[in-house]
DOGU-115964 format. One record per residue (C-alpha): residue in three letters; z, x, y. Coordinates in steps of 0.05 Angstrom, whole numbers, padded with zeros to 5 digits, always signed. Last residue first. Layout:
BEGIN
ALAZXY...
***
This chain:
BEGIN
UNK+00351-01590-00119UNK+00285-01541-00100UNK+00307-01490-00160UNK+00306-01414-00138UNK+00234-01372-00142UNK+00251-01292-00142UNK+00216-01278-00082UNK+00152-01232-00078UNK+00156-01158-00085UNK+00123-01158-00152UNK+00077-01215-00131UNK+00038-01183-00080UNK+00049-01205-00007UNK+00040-01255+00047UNK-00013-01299-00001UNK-00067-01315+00039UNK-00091-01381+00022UNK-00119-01415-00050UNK-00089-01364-00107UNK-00129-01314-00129UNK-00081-01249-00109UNK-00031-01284-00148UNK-00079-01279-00216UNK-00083-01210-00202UNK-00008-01207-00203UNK+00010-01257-00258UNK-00046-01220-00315UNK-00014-01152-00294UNK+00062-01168-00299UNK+00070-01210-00362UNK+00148-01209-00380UNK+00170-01190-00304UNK+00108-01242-00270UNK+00125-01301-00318UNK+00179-01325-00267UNK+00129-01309-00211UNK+00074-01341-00245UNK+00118-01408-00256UNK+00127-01408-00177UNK+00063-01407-00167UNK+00033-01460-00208UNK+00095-01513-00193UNK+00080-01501-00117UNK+00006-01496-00124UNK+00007-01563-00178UNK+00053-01598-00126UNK+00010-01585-00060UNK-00048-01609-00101UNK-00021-01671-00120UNK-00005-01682-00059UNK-00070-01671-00023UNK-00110-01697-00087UNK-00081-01768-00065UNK-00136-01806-00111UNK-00117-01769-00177UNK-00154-01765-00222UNK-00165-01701-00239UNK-00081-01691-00226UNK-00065-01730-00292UNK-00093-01666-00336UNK-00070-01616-00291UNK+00006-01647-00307UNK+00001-01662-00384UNK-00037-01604-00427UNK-00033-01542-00368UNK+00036-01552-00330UNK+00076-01589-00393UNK+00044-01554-00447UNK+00025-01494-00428UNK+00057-01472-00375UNK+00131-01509-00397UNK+00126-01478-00466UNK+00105-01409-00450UNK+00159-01402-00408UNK+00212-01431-00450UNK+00186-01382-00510UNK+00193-01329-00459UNK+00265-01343-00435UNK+00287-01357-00512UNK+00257-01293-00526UNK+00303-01255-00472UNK+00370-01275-00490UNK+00398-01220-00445UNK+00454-01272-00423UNK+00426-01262-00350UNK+00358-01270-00378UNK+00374-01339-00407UNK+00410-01369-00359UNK+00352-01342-00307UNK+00305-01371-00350UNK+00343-01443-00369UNK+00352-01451-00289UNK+00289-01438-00273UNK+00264-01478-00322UNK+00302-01537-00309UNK+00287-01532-00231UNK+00208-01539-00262UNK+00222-01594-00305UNK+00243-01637-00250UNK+00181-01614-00211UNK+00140-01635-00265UNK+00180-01697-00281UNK+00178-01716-00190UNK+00100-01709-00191UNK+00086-01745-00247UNK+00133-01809-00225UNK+00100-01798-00159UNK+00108-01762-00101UNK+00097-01788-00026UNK+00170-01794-00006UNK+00183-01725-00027UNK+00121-01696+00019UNK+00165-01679+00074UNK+00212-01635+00021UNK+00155-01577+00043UNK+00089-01567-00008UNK+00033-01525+00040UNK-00006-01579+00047UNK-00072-01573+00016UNK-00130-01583+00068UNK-00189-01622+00070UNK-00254-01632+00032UNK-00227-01622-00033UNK-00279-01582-00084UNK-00248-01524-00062UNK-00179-01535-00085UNK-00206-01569-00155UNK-00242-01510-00164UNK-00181-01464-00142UNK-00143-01507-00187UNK-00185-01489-00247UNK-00198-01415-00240UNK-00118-01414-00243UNK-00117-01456-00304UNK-00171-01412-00338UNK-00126-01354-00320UNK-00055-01388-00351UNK-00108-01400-00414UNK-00136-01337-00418UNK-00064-01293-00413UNK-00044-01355-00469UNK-00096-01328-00516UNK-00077-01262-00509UNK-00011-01285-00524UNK-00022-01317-00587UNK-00050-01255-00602UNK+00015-01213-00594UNK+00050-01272-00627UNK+00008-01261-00688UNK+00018-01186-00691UNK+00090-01197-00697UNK+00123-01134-00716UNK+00176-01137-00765UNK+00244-01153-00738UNK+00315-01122-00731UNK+00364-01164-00695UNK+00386-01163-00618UNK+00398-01233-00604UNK+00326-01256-00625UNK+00260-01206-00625UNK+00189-01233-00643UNK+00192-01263-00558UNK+00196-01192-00527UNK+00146-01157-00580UNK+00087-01218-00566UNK+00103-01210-00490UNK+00100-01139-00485UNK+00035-01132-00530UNK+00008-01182-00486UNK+00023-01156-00415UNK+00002-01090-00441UNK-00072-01114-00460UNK-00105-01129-00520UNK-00141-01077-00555UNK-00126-01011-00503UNK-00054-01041-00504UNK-00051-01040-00584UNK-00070-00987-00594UNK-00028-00958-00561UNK+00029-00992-00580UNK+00001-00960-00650UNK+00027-00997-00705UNK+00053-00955-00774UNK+00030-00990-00841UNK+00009-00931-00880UNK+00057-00923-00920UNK+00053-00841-00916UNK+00045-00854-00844UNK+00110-00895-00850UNK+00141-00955-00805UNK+00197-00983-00839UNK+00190-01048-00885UNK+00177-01120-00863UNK+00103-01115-00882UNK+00093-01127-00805UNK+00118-01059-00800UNK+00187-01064-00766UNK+00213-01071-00702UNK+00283-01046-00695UNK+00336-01079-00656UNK+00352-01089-00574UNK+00423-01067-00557UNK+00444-01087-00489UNK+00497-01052-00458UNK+00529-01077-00397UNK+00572-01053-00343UNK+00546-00973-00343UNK+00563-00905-00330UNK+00639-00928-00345UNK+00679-00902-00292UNK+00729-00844-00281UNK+00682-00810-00260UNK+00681-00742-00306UNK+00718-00777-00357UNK+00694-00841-00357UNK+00623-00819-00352UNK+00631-00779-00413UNK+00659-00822-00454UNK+00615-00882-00442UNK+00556-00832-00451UNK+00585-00812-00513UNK+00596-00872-00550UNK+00525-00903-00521UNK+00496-00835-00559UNK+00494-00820-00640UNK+00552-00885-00642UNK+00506-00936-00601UNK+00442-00902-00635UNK+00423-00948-00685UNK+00430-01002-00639UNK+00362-00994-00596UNK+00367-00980-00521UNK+00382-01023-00456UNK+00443-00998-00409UNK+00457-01032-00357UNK+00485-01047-00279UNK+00484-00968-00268UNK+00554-00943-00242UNK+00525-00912-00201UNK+00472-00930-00161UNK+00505-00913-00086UNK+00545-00856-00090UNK+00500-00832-00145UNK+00439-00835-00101UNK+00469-00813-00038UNK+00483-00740-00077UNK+00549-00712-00095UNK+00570-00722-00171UNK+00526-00726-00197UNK+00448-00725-00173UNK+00433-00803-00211UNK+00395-00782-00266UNK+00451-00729-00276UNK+00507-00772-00284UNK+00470-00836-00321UNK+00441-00780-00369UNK+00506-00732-00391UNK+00508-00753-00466UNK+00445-00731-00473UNK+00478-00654-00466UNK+00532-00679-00520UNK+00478-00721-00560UNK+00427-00662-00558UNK+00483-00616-00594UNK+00485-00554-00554UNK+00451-00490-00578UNK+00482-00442-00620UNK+00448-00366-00603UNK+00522-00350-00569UNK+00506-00290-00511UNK+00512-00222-00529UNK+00545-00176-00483UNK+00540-00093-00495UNK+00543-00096-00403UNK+00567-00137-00374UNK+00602-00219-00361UNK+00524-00242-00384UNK+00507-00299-00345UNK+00526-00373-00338UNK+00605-00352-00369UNK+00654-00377-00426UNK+00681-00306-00446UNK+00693-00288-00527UNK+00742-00245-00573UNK+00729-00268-00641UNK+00782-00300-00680UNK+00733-00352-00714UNK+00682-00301-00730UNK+00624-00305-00698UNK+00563-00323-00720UNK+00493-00290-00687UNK+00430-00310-00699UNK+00349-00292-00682UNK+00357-00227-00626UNK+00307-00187-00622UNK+00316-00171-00557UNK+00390-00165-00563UNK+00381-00119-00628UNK+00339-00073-00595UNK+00384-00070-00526UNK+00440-00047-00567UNK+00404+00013-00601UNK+00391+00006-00673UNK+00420+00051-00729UNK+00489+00064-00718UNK+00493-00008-00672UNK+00476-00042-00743UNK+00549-00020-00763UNK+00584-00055-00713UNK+00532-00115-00711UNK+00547-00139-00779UNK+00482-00153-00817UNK+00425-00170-00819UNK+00358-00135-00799UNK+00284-00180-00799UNK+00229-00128-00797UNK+00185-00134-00718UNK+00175-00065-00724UNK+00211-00061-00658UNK+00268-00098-00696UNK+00278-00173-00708UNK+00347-00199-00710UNK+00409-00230-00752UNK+00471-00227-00724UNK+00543-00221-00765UNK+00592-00206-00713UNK+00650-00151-00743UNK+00642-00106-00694UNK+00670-00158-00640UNK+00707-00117-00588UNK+00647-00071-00581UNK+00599-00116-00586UNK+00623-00162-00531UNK+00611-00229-00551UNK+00588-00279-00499UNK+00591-00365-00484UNK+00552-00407-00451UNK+00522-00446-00506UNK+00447-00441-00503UNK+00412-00516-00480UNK+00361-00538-00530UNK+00310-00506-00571UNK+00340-00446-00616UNK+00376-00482-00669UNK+00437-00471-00703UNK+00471-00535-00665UNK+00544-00540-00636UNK+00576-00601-00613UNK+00622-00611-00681UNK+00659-00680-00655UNK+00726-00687-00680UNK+00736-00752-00708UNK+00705-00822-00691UNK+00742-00875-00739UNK+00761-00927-00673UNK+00707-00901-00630UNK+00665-00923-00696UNK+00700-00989-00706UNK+00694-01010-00631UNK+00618-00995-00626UNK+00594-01030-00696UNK+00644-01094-00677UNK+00610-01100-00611UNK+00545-01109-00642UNK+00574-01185-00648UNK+00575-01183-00579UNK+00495-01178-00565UNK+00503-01157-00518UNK+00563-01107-00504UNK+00600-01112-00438UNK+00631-01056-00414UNK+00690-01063-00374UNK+00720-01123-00418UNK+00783-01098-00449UNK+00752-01085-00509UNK+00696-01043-00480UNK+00737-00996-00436UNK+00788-00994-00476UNK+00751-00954-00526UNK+00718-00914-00480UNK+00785-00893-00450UNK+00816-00863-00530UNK+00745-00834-00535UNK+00757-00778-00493UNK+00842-00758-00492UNK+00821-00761-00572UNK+00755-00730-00579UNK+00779-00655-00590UNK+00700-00623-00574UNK+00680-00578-00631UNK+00654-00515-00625UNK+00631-00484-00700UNK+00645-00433-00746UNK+00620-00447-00814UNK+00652-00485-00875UNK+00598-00511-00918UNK+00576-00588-00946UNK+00504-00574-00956UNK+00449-00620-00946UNK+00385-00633-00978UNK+00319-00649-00939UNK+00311-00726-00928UNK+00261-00697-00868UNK+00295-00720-00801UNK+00353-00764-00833UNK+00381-00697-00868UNK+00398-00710-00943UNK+00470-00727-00971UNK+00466-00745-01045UNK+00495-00815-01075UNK+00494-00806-01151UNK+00476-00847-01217UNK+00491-00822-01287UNK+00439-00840-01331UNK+00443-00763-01364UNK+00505-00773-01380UNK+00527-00695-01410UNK+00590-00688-01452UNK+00640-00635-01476UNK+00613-00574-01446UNK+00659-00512-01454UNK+00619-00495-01521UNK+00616-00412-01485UNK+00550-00406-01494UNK+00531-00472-01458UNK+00586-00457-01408UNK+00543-00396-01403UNK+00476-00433-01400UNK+00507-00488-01356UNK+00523-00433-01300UNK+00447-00413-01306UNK+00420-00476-01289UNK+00460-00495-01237UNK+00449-00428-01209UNK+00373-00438-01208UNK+00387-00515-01175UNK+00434-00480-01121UNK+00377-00426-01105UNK+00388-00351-01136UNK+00409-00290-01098UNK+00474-00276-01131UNK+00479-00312-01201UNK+00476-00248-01241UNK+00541-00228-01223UNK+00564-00294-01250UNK+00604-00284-01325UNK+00629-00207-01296UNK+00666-00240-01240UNK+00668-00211-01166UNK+00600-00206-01169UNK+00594-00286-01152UNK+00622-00283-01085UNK+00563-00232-01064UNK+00530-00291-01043UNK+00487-00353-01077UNK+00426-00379-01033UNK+00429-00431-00983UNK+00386-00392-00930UNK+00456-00394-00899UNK+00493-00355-00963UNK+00526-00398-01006UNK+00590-00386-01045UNK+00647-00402-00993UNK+00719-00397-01004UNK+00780-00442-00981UNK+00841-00423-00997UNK+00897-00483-01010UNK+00947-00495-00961UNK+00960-00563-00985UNK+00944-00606-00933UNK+00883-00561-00912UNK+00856-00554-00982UNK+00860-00630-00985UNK+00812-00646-00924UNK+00768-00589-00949UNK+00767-00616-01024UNK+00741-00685-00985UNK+00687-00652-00949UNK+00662-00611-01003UNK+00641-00544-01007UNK+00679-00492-00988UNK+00743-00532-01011UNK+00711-00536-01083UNK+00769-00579-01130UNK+00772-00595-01185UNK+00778-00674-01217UNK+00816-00705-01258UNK+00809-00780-01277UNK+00759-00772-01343UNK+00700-00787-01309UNK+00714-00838-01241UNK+00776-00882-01250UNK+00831-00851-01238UNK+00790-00837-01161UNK+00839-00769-01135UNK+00848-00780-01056UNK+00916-00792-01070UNK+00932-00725-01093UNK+00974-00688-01144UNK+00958-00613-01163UNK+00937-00571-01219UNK+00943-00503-01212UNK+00890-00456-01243UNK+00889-00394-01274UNK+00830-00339-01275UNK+00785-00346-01336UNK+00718-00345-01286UNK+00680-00389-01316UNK+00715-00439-01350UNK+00772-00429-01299UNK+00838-00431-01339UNK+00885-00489-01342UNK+00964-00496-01308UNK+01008-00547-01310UNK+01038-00566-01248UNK+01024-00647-01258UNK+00993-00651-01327UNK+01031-00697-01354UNK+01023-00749-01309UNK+00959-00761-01333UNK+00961-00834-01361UNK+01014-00846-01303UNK+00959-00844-01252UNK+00999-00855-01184UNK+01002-00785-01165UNK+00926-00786-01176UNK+00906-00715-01207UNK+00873-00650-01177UNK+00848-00585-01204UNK+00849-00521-01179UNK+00812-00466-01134UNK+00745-00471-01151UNK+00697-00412-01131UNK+00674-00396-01214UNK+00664-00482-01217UNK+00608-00473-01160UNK+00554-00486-01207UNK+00578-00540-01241UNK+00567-00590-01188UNK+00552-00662-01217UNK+00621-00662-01242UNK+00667-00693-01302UNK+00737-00648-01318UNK+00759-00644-01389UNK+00833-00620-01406UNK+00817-00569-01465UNK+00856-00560-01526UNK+00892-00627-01536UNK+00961-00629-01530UNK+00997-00634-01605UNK+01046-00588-01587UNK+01049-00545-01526UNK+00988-00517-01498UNK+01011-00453-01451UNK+00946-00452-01418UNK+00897-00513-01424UNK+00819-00493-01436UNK+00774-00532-01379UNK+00721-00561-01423UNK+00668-00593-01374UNK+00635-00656-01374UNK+00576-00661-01337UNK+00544-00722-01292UNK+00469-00713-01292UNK+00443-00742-01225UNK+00397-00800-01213UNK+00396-00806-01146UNK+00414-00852-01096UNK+00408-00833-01021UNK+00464-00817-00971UNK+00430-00807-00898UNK+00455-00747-00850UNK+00454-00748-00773UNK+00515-00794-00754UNK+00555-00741-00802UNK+00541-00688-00742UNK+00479-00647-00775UNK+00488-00558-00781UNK+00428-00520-00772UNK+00382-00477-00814UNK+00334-00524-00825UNK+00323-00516-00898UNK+00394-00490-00907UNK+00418-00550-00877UNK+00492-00554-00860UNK+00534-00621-00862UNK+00596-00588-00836UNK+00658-00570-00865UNK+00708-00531-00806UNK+00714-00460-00788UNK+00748-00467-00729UNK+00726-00465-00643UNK+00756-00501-00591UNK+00746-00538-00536UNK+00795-00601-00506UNK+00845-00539-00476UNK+00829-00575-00408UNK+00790-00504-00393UNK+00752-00516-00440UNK+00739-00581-00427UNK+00723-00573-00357UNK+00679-00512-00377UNK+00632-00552-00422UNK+00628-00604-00366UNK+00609-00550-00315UNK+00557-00524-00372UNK+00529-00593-00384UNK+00527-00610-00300UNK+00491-00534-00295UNK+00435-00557-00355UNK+00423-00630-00321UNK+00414-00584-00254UNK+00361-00532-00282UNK+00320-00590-00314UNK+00325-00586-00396UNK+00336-00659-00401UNK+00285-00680-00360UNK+00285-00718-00296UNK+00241-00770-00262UNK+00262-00787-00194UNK+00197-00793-00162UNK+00169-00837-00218UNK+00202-00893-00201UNK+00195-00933-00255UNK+00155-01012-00254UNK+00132-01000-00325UNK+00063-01016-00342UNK+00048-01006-00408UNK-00003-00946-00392UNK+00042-00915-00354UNK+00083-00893-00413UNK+00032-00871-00449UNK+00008-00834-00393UNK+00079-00799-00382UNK+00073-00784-00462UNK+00017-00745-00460UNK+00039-00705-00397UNK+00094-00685-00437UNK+00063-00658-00492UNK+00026-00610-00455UNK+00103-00573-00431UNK+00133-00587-00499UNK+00086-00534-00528UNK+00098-00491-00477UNK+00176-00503-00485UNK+00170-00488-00550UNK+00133-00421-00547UNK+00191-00399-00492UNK+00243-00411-00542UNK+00206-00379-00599UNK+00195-00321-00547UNK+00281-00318-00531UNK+00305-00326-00601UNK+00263-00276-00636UNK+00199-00300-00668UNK+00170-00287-00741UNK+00234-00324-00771UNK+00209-00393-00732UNK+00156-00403-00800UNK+00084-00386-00797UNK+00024-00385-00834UNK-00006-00419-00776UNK-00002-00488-00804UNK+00066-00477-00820UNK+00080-00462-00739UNK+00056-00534-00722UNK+00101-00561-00768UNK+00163-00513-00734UNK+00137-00542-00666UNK+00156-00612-00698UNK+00222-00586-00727UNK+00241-00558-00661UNK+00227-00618-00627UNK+00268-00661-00667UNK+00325-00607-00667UNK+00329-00605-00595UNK+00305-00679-00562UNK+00271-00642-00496UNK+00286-00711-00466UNK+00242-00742-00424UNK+00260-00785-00361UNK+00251-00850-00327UNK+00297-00882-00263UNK+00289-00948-00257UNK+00326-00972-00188UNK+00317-01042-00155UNK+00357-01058-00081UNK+00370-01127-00100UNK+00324-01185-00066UNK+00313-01219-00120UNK+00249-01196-00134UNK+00273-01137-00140UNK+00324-01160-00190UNK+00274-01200-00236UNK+00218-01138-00233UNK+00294-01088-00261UNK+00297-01144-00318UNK+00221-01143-00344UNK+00213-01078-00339UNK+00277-01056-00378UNK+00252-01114-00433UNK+00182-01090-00440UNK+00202-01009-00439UNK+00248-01019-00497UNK+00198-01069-00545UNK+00138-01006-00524UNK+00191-00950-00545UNK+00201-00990-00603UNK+00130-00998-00612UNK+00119-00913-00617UNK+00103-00870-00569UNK+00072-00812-00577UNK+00100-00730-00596UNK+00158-00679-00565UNK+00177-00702-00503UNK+00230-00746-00535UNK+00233-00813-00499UNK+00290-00815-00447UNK+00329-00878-00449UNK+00306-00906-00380UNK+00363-00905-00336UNK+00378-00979-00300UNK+00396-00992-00234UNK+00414-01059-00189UNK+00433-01037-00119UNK+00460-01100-00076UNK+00429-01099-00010UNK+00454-01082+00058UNK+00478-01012+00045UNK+00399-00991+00030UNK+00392-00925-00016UNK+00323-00942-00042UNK+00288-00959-00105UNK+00207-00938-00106UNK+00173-00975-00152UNK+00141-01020-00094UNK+00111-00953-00063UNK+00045-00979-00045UNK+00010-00934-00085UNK+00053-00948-00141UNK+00035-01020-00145UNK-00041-01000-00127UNK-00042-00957-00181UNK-00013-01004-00228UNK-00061-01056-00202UNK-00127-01012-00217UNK-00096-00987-00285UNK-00088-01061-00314UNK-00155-01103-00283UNK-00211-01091-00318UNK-00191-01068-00381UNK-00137-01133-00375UNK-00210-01175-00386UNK-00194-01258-00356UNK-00256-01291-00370UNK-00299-01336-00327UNK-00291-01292-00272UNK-00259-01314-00203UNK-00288-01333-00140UNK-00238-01324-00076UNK-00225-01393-00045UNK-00261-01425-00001
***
């Protein structure tokens, strides 16, 4: 007899008891065997920092499903999970938490808001383990690893030193996308251009030495007025013959009268306002660039809290500008040009693209700070090659286009973040060769000093100012020492953290123990690399780059980019929408198996989609109907007085037509799933699935074996077609498929998940 089954298949019943007994029995665990093929994949570490969202659900789904194929194909199967301590993200979280104290990150020096964080981080990540769990990943958890482990940090300082000491490190004041809100700089991956309606004005630049009949002023349009007093001269298109009389002429500053050159440059649009433009090196990307072909200076007006400096009291019109905001300023530089009828024209419908962080859509400011950048070239130049010359495959391959064009563009990469949480550059100051440090700190009455350390040293002892140390910037020529501890005494250490990317960067190596342990000997390079395509430039790029260089192998041979799921509105996932879907949720409503399947088969080739709450029920119903089949046959198996034959090619001369079209159909499936999954064309391996279960298994086959007379065959045929159809659906729907397995008539030798991959009987 066979075991009795309920009536209803309920996943609350069923999910946490077989995961437990899955893990109990060590099945996740991947192992060093030189007989077997290793097959490994690095879960893309969720950020420790909050819950999971469907994407993270859509990721986990289609890693599970492929490392469940290999094991039961016999490969030695490695899924490695991990966390990341995700720097600025979590920062800005903590930060939230902070508000709603009355609090802001300027109440804490660096080391106790660093410590606060990392409790905070600490609960969190025990949240999002369960989460994890709870969809039924097949992850070793023994090898889990975290971003901010002690041996991830030493493999991102020894890689930080290699570079260094390759001469591929340096430090320059260079534009970055700072945020004065935030405090920290954003790589230009990391920033979003919005439009905005933005008042475009025309300003009366008076013309020195006006000969003849010239006109008076030479008018300049600009969004910006309120850095005109920093501006260093105007620029004109070589190529624009309707100004190229102004080439070396000079103008005065509307607001500071000094004189001003005009130069030639191609970057110049004849076309936008009146086809001359100024130029604000300190504050614009594009002045920068042309500042440093022309040897112009470069001057800053903006404090970091993004407030006007002492710049402005260097002219008697803007004295009064130092301490305001940008919009204040704004305001009051078009009350004197105002005064002074220097504005020819205001268009008030003029419309503007404005660069805002993609964490909060907080304004960014183009300013020149010291920074560490990474020299890309001798890195990138390898990763490139690697992908176009087949290495790395990237599915699906027209995504290629997005990786090839950006390692193709990629420039110097700024790897240096004004934030506390992460991993602390290795690098020290001494005091007393570096006077001129600006640091910013919390004394023993807890009052925030800045200044430049030299003359802060009169009034505060050394080891005040290091414990209450908040930020420090360095001057470009600084004297420094790359070192793991302080190199002695009056040493302060760098407060800028690394990037996330660059330490991220680092996973396949330090997931795997590079670059000495069994594991990486064996594992690496991992067999793929599954994660969403909007971070192929933020982080495949770099990984790729990394693992070259430091292996001299890419970490990976295949890349598969899954896209984004949606709200099932079709737009982005917003609380303030209110149309976010909790994976969550969704398992407690309906099961993990189903939310998995109904995510795997709403996604084709890699493209976005909005989430497809009907598939996810059509899926319950089909985890009922593939149970309600099982209940069935073991009826049918009881009900026959002798016993089924185990099905052997013996019973070939006994089939009939029925027999030999569901079998036929069957060796088509397997081939068309494996096809499928091998060409990571995962929904059209589900949808196939589903298909041949339902329809040709459950509607046609059962239905002809009721009546059968030779129940013994037909028996034999619907167990071997039954069975080996649960183990293809076991990756895509691995809780329903395993208790079901351990229904089946006769001892089954061994769960499903370490059962063998079926092959086709031709």
């Amino acid at each position: 007899m066979t075991k009795e089954m309920e009536k209803r298949y309920n996943h609350k019943d069923v999910e946490e008891r077989i995961y437990k007994m899955w893990e109990e029995c060590g099945y996740f665990k991947g192992v060093v065997d030189k007989d077997k093929e290793p097959y490994t994949i690095v879960l893309p570490p969720p950020n420790a920092n909050g819950t999971l969202h469907v994407g993270h659900a859509l990721m986990l789904a289609i890693e599970d499903l492929l490392i469940r194929r290999k094991r039961m194909q016999g490969y030695s199967a490695l899924w490695i999970p991990g966390l990341d301590h995700a720097g600025f993200e979590t920062q800005v979280v903590y930060e939230r938490t902070l508000a709603e104290q009355g609090k802001t990150r300027l109440d804490f020096d660096t080391k106790t808001l660093y410590e606060d964080i990392h409790a905070y981080v600490e609960e969190v990540k025990h949240k999002v383990r369960k989460q994890l769990r709870s969809l039924g990943p097949s992850i070793d958890w023994e090898r889990e690893k975290y971003t901010l482990d002690q041996d991830v940090i030493d493999t991102v300082y020894t890689t930080f030193e290699k570079l260094s000491s390759e001469d591929l490190i340096y430090r320059d004041n260079y534009m970055v996308n700072y945020s004065p809100h935030h405090g920290t700089t954003f790589s230009d991956l990391e920033i979003t251009h919005i439009e905005k309606k933005t008042p475009l004005y025309y300003i009366r630049y008076p013309l020195v030495d006006r000969k003849g009949d010239e006109p008076e002023y030479v008018v300049v349009a600009t969004t910006r007025p309120e850095p005109i007093f920093i501006d260093t001269h105007l620029a004109i298109n070589p190529k624009d013959e309707n100004k190229s009389w102004l080439s070396g002429r000079k103008l005065r500053n509307p607001l500071n009268d000094l004189e001003m050159d005009i130069i030639e440059d191609s970057f110049v649009d004849p076309e936008f306002g009146t086809g001359v433009v100024k130029l604000t090196p300190g504050h614009d990307k594009t002045d920068f660039d042309a500042a440093r072909t022309h040897d112009l200076p470069v001057v800053s007006m903006l404090t970091l809290k993004g407030l006007i400096n002492e710049e402005a009291t260097k002219y008697e019109a803007t004295k009064d500008l130092v301490g305001m905001t940008v919009t204040a300023a704004r305001e009051k530089v078009l009350e004197i040009l105002k005064d002074k009828d220097l504005i020819e024209k205001i268009d008030d419908k003029y419309t503007n693209t404005v660069a805002v962080d993609y964490k909060d859509n907080m304004p960014i400011e183009p300013m020149v700070l010291p920074n560490w950048f990474v020299k890309v070239g001798p890195l990138k130049e390898p990763a490139l090659k690697a992908v176009t010359e087949g290495e790395v495959n990237i599915y699906p391959k027209w995504r290629e286009v997005t990786y090839t064009h950006w390692m193709e563009e990629m420039r110097d990469w700024p790897i240096s973040r004004q934030i506390v949480w992460g991993i602390r550059i290795p690098v020290w100051y001494n005091v007393e060769k570096n006077s001129n440090l600006q640091i910013t700190f919390l004394n023993k009455d807890k009052e925030i000093i800045t200044g430049e350390v030299g003359e802060l040293l009169s009034n505060h002892s050394f080891e005040e100012i290091e414990a209450g140390l908040q930020t420090l910037i360095a001057p470009n020529n600084a004297e420094y020492e790359i070192g793991r501890t302080s190199p002695g005494d009056k040493y302060l250490q760098e407060t800028d953290t690394f990037d996330t990317w660059f330490s991220s960067g680092h996973w396949p190596l330090v997931t795997l123990g590079y670059p000495d342990s069994e594991d990486f000997k064996y594992f690496y390079p991992t067999a793929v690399l599954e994660t969403g395509w909007e971070i192929i430039r933020f982080w495949v790029s770099r990984m790729i780059m990394f693992g070259i260089y430091l292996t001299g192998k890419p970490p990976f041979k295949d890349v598969y980019l899954h896209g984004l799921v949606f709200a099932e509105d079709g737009r982005k996932m917003s609380k303030s929408l209110g149309n976010q879907v909790d994976p969550l949720n969704m398992v407690e409503e309906y099961g993990a198996d189903v939310l998995r399947m109904g995510l795997i088969t709403g996604t084709a080739n890699g493209k976005d989609f909005a989430f497809p709450r009907d598939r996810v029920i059509a899926y319950r119903n089909f985890a009922n109907k593939i149970w309600n089949m099982a209940r069935f046959m073991n009826i049918m198996v009881d009900r026959y007085e002798g016993e089924v034959p185990e099905f052997s090619p013996e019973l070939k001369e006994k089939l009939t037509d029925e027999d030999r079209i569901i079998l036929s159909g069957l060796d088509a499936l397997i081939a068309n799933v494996d096809d499928s999954i091998e060409k990571y064309r995962f929904a059209d391996a589900s949808e196939q699935l589903y298909h041949f279960i339902w329809n040709e298994i459950a509607d046609k086959y059962i239905e002809q074996v009721k009546d059968r007379e030779d129940k013994d065959v037909a028996l034999s045929v619907l167990e071997q077609v039954f069975s080996a159809s649960l183990k293809l659906l076991h990756p895509f729907m691995p809780f329903v498929t395993e208790e079901i397995w351990s229904y089946l008539p006769g001892e089954q030798e061994k769960p499903l998940i370490i059962s063998e991959w079926p092959e086709t009987l031709k």
